[in-house]
Phi, psi and omega in degrees: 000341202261343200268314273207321185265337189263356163284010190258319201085023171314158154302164181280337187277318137198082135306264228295327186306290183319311177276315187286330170305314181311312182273001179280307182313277190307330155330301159319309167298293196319281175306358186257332167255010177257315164322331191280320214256006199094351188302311164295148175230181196285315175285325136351264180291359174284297195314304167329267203320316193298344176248013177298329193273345164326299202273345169278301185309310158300337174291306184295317200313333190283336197271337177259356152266307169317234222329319170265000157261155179313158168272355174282319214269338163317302165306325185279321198294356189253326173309295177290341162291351163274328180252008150304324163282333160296341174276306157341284190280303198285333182262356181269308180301279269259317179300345194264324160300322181294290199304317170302344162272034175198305165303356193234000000 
Protein backbone atom coordinates (compact mmCIF):
# COMPACT_ATOMS: atom_id res chain seq x y z
CA UNK A 1 0.00 0.00 0.00
CA UNK A 2 2.65 2.24 0.81
CA UNK A 3 4.63 1.83 -2.08
CA UNK A 4 1.91 1.90 -4.29
CA UNK A 5 1.09 5.69 -2.29
CA UNK A 6 4.31 7.13 -2.87
CA UNK A 7 4.15 6.14 -6.78
CA UNK A 8 0.89 7.85 -7.17
CA UNK A 9 3.09 11.13 -6.03
CA UNK A 10 1.16 12.07 -3.22
CA UNK A 11 2.64 15.01 -0.89
CA UNK A 12 4.53 14.01 2.39
CA UNK A 13 1.80 15.26 4.43
CA UNK A 14 -0.55 13.41 3.18
CA UNK A 15 1.29 9.86 2.60
CA UNK A 16 2.23 10.06 6.61
CA UNK A 17 -1.63 11.01 7.37
CA UNK A 18 -2.68 8.08 4.66
CA UNK A 19 -0.39 5.66 6.09
CA UNK A 20 -0.42 6.12 10.07
CA UNK A 21 -4.30 6.14 9.71
CA UNK A 22 -4.15 2.86 7.63
CA UNK A 23 -1.67 1.36 10.68
CA UNK A 24 -3.46 2.60 13.25
CA UNK A 25 -6.78 1.23 12.11
CA UNK A 26 -5.54 -2.18 10.91
CA UNK A 27 -3.49 -2.44 13.98
CA UNK A 28 -6.93 -1.58 16.27
CA UNK A 29 -8.50 -4.68 14.17
CA UNK A 30 -5.40 -6.83 14.51
CA UNK A 31 -5.51 -6.52 18.11
CA UNK A 32 -9.06 -6.57 18.65
CA UNK A 33 -9.28 -10.00 16.70
CA UNK A 34 -6.36 -11.59 18.13
CA UNK A 35 -8.16 -10.54 21.89
CA UNK A 36 -11.65 -12.29 20.72
CA UNK A 37 -9.66 -15.89 19.85
CA UNK A 38 -7.52 -15.64 22.90
CA UNK A 39 -4.55 -14.94 21.66
CA UNK A 40 -2.71 -12.53 24.33
CA UNK A 41 -0.93 -14.15 27.07
CA UNK A 42 0.87 -12.38 29.81
CA UNK A 43 4.38 -12.33 27.87
CA UNK A 44 2.72 -11.31 25.02
CA UNK A 45 1.07 -8.15 26.27
CA UNK A 46 4.56 -7.52 28.41
CA UNK A 47 6.55 -7.74 24.99
CA UNK A 48 3.96 -5.34 23.34
CA UNK A 49 3.65 -2.31 26.12
CA UNK A 50 7.53 -2.85 25.96
CA UNK A 51 7.41 -1.76 22.46
CA UNK A 52 4.94 1.38 22.84
CA UNK A 53 7.59 3.92 22.99
CA UNK A 54 9.24 2.63 19.42
CA UNK A 55 6.17 3.95 17.65
CA UNK A 56 6.02 7.16 19.85
CA UNK A 57 9.49 8.14 19.56
CA UNK A 58 9.30 7.78 15.83
CA UNK A 59 6.13 9.83 15.64
CA UNK A 60 7.63 12.80 17.61
CA UNK A 61 10.90 12.51 15.21
CA UNK A 62 8.62 12.64 12.19
CA UNK A 63 6.87 15.27 13.53
CA UNK A 64 10.22 17.33 13.89
CA UNK A 65 11.53 16.40 10.62
CA UNK A 66 8.70 16.27 7.93
CA UNK A 67 8.71 20.12 7.89
CA UNK A 68 12.30 20.71 6.72
CA UNK A 69 12.38 17.95 4.41
CA UNK A 70 11.68 17.70 0.57
CA UNK A 71 9.03 15.91 -0.58
CA UNK A 72 11.27 13.94 -3.02
CA UNK A 73 13.58 13.32 -0.35
CA UNK A 74 10.82 12.22 2.01
CA UNK A 75 9.44 9.45 -0.98
CA UNK A 76 12.91 8.00 -1.03
CA UNK A 77 13.47 7.32 3.12
CA UNK A 78 9.79 6.04 2.90
CA UNK A 79 10.64 3.90 -0.33
CA UNK A 80 13.58 2.48 1.44
CA UNK A 81 12.10 1.86 4.60
CA UNK A 82 9.37 -0.34 2.89
CA UNK A 83 12.09 -2.47 1.10
CA UNK A 84 14.22 -2.65 3.90
CA UNK A 85 11.57 -4.36 5.76
CA UNK A 86 10.54 -6.61 3.32
CA UNK A 87 14.07 -7.98 2.60
CA UNK A 88 13.94 -8.12 5.91
CA UNK A 89 10.69 -10.29 6.54
CA UNK A 90 11.81 -12.41 3.33
CA UNK A 91 15.26 -12.93 4.76
CA UNK A 92 13.60 -13.90 8.22
CA UNK A 93 10.69 -16.26 6.84
CA UNK A 94 13.58 -18.05 4.83
CA UNK A 95 15.93 -18.39 7.21
CA UNK A 96 13.10 -20.13 9.59
CA UNK A 97 12.52 -22.41 6.68
CA UNK A 98 16.41 -23.40 6.39
CA UNK A 99 16.64 -23.98 9.99
CA UNK A 100 13.39 -25.77 10.51
CA UNK A 101 15.00 -28.37 7.45
CA UNK A 102 18.13 -28.81 9.54
CA UNK A 103 16.59 -29.53 12.31
CA UNK A 104 14.31 -32.47 11.13
Amino acid sequence: MVLLLVNQGWGKEALRATVSTYLLVSSAVGIGLLATVGAYVESVLSMGMGLVPAPLLGYLVGVKLLPKMRGETFRKIVTLVVVVAGLSAAVSGLWEVIASRLAS
